[in-house]
N, C-alpha and C positions, 0 to 999 in steps of 0.2 A: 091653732086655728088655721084651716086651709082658705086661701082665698084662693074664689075659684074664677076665672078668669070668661068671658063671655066672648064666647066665637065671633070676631069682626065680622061685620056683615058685607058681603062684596056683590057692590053694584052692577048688575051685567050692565058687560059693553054693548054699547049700541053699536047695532051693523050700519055699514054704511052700504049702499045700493051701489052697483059697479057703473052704476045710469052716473050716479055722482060721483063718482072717482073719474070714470070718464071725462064728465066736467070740469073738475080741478086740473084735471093733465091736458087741457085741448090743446095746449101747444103742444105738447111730446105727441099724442095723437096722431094734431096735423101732421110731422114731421113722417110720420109712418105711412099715412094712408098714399101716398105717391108709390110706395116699394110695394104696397098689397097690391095696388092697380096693376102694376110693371108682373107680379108674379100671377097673380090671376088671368093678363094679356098673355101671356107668355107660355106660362106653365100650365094652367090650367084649363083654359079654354080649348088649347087645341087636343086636347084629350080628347075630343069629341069626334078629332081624325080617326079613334079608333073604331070606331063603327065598319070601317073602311076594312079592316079586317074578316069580317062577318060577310061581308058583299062582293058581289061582282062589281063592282065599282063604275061607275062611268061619269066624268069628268064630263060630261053634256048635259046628263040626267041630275046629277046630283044625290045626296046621300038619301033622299026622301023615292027618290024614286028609282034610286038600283035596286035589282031580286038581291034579298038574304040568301044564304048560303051555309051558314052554319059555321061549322070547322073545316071547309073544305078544302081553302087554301092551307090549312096548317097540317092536314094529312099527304097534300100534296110536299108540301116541303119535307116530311118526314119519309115521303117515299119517292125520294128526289135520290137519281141515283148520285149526287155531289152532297148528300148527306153526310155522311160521314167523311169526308174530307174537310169540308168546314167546319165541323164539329172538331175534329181532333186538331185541325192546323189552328183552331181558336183558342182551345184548353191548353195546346203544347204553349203555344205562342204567351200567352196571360202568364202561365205556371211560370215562363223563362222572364218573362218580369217581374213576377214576384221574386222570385230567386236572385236577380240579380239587379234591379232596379231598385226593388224596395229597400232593401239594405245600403247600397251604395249614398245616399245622403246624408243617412245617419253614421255612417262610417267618415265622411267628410266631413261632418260638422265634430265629432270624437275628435276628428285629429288637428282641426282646426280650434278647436280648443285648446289643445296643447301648445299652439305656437304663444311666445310671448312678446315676437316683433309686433307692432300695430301695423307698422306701414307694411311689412310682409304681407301679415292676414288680411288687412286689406285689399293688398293686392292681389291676393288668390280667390278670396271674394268675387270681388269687383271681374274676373278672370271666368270664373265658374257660373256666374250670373249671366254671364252675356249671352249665351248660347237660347238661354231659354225666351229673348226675343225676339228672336230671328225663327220667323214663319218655317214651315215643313218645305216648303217650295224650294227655300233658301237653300235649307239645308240637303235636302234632296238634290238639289244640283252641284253642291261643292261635293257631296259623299262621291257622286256620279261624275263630278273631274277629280277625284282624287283617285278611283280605283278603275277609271278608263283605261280600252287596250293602247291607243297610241296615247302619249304622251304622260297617262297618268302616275303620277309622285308614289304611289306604293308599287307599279311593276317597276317604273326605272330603280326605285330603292332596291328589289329583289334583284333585278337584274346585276346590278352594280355590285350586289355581296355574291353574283352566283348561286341563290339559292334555287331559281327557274333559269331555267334556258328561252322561253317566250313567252310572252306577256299572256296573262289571265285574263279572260272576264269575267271577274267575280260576282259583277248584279246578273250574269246569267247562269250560274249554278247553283244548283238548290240547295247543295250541302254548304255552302257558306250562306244563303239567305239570313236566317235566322238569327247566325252572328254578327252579321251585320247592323240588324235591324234592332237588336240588341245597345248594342255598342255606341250607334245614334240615341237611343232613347237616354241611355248613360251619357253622356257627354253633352245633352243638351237641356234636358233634367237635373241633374245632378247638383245644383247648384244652389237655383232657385226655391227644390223641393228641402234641404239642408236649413232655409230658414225657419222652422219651426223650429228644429230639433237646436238648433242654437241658442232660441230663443227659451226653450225649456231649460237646455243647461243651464244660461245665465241667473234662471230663477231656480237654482239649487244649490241649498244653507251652504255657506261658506266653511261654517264649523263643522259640518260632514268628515268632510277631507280635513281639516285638523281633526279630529278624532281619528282620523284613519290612517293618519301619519304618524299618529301618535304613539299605534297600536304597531306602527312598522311598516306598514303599507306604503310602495312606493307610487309614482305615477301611475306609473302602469294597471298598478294592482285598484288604484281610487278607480279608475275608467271601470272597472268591471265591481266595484264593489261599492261604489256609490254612484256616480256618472248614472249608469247605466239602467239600476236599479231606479234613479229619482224617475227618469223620464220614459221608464217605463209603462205611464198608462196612457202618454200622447201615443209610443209605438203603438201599443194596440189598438185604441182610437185609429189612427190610419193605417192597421193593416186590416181589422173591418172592414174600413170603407176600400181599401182596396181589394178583400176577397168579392164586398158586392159585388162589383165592377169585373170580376173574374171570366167576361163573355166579352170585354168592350176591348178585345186584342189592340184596338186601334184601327184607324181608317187613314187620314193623311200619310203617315210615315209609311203606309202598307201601299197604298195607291201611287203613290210619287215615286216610292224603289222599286217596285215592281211593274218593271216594267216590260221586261221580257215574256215570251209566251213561255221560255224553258220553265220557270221557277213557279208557273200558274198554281201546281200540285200542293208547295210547301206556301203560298203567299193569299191562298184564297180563303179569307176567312169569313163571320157572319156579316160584317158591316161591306166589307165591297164586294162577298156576293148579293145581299140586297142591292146595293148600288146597280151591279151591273146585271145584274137578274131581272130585280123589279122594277128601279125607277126609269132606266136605260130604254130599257124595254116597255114601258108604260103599264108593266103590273103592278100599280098601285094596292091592291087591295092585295096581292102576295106581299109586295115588301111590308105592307104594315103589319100581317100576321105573322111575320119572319119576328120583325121587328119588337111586337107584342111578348111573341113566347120565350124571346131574348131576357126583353126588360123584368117579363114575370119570376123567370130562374133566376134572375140577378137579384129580384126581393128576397126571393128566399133563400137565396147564400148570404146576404146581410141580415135575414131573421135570426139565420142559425147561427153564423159568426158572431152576433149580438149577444145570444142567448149562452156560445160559451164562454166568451167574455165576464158577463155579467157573472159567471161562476167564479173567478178571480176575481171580483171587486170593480173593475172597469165595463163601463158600454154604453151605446149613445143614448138612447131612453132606460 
């Protein structure tokens, strides 16, 4: 005889109303609604500067009552004959940071892993860190008495090995700009950017690397066969956001070394020709459609970088 067993019967849950979850959390709430204000003060509201793009702007008149205009400052910028200089001194300029900035943290924090003095690593730390709170101003004026023609530390170095006969000035030739400017963004970045990625290593299984030593694998070999692999979907996490950003060459460290008129050619890019274009100059309603058709392309190099991500298993939504 089969006894046959009678399907328990399951009570739906009751929803709860997010009106009432709301209620239950008004402390965690409160604690949030001061950062919504802050982001909507901040972020959001002045969106509405972009109207300013559309218009002839006038700073007397106000937005209600300058003439619309259409696209006409953004065809203007397009048949601007400094077009194509800021365009490619932007793309060169990002591209040589990708290449060489992006990587360089992650390459610090690899080998700073490997040390196993404490008070060393600290101190290389604490060393690499420092540079990233010292203003561009700062830095800009030590780069600018280090590679000065009278008395600066890199000609007397040259001098003294004989590899020049007379002093350079290197912030006014073009062909060394770029490496320059480089070179600063490493050396003052470098350190501060490095804490993620250490902070990824540290949470990667310890029993990895014993397997992998197990298998034969020496130090070296773990960095590229476990290391590298664990924290691999923070790298692409920020090299997304940094293809986004692939139009934001930079501004301070661009405007502060750039200071000669020689290097104008290799050093003008989109953010300080706006600057010196539009705000300088009181075209308000050009910078901001400069400005606009900047932020728009930078969406959609983070849409598309997102979208091949998300093919490999990593992406931000």
């Amino acid at each position: 005889m089969k006894i046959q067993h009678k399907p328990s019967i399951q009570l739906p849950k009751k929803r709860i109303s997010k009106l009432v979850l709301f209620g239950r959390q008004w402390d965690l709430q409160l604690m949030v609604i001061p950062a919504l204000i802050f982001i909507f003060i901040f972020s959001y509201f002045p969106l509405y500067g972009l109207l300013m793009a559309f218009q002839d702007y006038d700073i007397f008149t106000g937005f209600f009552s300058s003439p619309w205009v259409g696209f006409k400052h953004f065809n203007i910028f397009l048949e601007s004959p400094e077009f194509g200089e800021v365009v490619k001194n932007t793309i060169c300029i990002s591209l040589l940071k990708l290449l060489f900035c992006f990587p360089a943290p992650i390459i610090l924090a690899l080998m700073l892993n490997e040390v196993k003095n404490m008070l060393f690593k600290r101190f290389i730390q604490t060393i690499s860190y420092l540079p990233h709170f010292f203003s561009w101003v700062i830095v800009a004026g030590f780069i600018s008495s280090m590679l000065a023609v009278d008395n600066g530390s890199l000609n007397m170095a040259l001098q003294k090995l004989n590899f020049i006969d007379e002093p350079i000035n290197f912030l006014s030739v073009p062909d060394y700009f770029w490496t320059i400017l480089i070179s600063a963004n490493i050396w003052k970045e470098i350190g501060f950017a490095s804490i993620v990625y250490l902070a990824a290593i540290a949470s990667v299984e310890p029993a990895l690397y014993e397997a992998a030593a197990l298998d034969g694998a020496g130090r070296f070999k773990q960095v590229f066969l476990v290391t590298i692999p664990s924290i691999m979907p923070v790298i692409i996490i920020f090299m997304i956001l940094a293809i986004g950003n692939i139009l934001n060459a930079g501004f301070e460290d661009i405007l502060l070394l750039a200071n000669s008129p020689t290097i104008a050619e290799v050093a003008n890019v989109v953010d300080t020709y706006v600057y010196r274009v539009g705000i300088k100059n009181s075209r308000y309603s050009y910078a901001t459609a400069v400005g606009l058709m900047k932020s728009v392309i930078n969406i959609g190099l983070l849409v598309l970088a997102n979208a091949l991500a998300k093919k490999k298993g990593t992406s931000l939504w």
